[in-house]
C-alpha positions in Angstrom: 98.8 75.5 164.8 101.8 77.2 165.1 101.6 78.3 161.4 101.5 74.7 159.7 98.6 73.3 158.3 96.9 70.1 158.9 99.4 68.2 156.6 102.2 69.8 158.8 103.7 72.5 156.2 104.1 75.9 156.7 102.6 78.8 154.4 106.5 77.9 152.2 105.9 74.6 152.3 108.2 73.5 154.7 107.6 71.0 158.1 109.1 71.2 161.6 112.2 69.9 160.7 112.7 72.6 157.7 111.8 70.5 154.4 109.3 70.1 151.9 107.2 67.3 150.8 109.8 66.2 148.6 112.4 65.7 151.5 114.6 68.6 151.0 115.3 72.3 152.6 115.3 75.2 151.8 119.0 75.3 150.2 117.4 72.5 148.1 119.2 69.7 149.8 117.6 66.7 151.6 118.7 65.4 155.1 121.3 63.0 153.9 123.2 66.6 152.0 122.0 65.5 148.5 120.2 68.3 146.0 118.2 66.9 143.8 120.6 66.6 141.2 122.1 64.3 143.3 125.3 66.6 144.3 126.1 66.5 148.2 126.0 69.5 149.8 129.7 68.6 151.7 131.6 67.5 148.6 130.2 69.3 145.9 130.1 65.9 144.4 127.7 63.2 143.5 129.2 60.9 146.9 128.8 61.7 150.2 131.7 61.8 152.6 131.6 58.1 153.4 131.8 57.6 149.3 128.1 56.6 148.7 126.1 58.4 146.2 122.4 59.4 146.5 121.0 56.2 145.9 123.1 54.5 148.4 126.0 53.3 146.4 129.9 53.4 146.1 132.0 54.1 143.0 131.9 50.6 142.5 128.1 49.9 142.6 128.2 48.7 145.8 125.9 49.7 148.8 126.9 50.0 152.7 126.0 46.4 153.0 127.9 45.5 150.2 125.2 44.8 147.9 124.8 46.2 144.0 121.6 47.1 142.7 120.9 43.6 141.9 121.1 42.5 145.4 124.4 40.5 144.9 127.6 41.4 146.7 131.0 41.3 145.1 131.4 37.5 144.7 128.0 37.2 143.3 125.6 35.7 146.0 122.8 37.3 147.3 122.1 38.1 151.2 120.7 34.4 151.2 124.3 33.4 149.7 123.0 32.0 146.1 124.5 33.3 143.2 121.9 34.2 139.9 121.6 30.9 139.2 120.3 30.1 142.7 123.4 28.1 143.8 125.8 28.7 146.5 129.4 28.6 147.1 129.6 25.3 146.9 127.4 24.7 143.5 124.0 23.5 146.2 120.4 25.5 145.3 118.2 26.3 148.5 116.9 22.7 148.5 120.1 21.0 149.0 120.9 20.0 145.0 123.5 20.8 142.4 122.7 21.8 138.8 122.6 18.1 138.0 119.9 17.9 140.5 122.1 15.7 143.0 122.7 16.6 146.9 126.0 16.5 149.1 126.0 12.9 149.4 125.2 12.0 145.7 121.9 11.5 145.3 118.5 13.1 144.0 115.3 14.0 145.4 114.0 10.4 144.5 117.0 9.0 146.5 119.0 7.3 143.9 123.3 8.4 142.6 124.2 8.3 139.3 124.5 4.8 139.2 120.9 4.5 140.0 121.5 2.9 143.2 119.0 4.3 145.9 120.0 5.4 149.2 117.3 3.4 151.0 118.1 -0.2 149.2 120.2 -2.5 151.6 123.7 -3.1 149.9 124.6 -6.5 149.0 128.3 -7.7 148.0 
């Protein structure tokens, strides 16, 4: 109908919109201004004009939500605020513990400190 096929493409291989099946027009450019060379159409460079580059990242690595490739933004934590390790700011894994395996209040998931005194025990003086 209307000259494109079932697929939606016209007889030069372009949709409605103007692009081919690989996302880009017929200037060769996708609809974000990127070639597929990865030069924007607007700056004649590899960043577009908000300073992000075809993938999605700045100069410095970093995407628009402030994220590298790795998934970690510039102070190292992920979107769930652990760094690589797994820890956050304030040295504490998902579950609660610090690399020595102890939570906020000093003791580990069996419920005893360092000084293998448990949590639960009455305290006697």
């Amino acid at each position: 109908e209307d000259g494109f096929d079932f697929k939606g493409y016209n007889k030069d291989g372009y949709n409605k919109k103007g692009f081919d099946n690989k996302g880009y027009n017929k200037d060769g450019f996708d609809n974000r201004g990127f070639s597929i060379d990865g030069i924007h159409l607007d700056t004649k460079t590899p960043f577009d004009t908000n300073g992000y580059n075809k993938k999605g990242y700045n100069k410095d690595g970093y995407n628009k939500d402030g994220f590298n490739k790795n998934g970690y933004n510039i102070d190292g934590y992920d979107s769930n605020g652990l760094d690589e390790d797994g820890y956050d700011s304030n040295g504490f894994d998902k579950l609660g513990y610090d690399h020595l395996g102890y939570d906020v209040d000093g003791y580990n998931k069996d419920g005893y400190n360092k000084f293998n005194k448990n949590k639960n025990e009455v305290q006697t003086d």
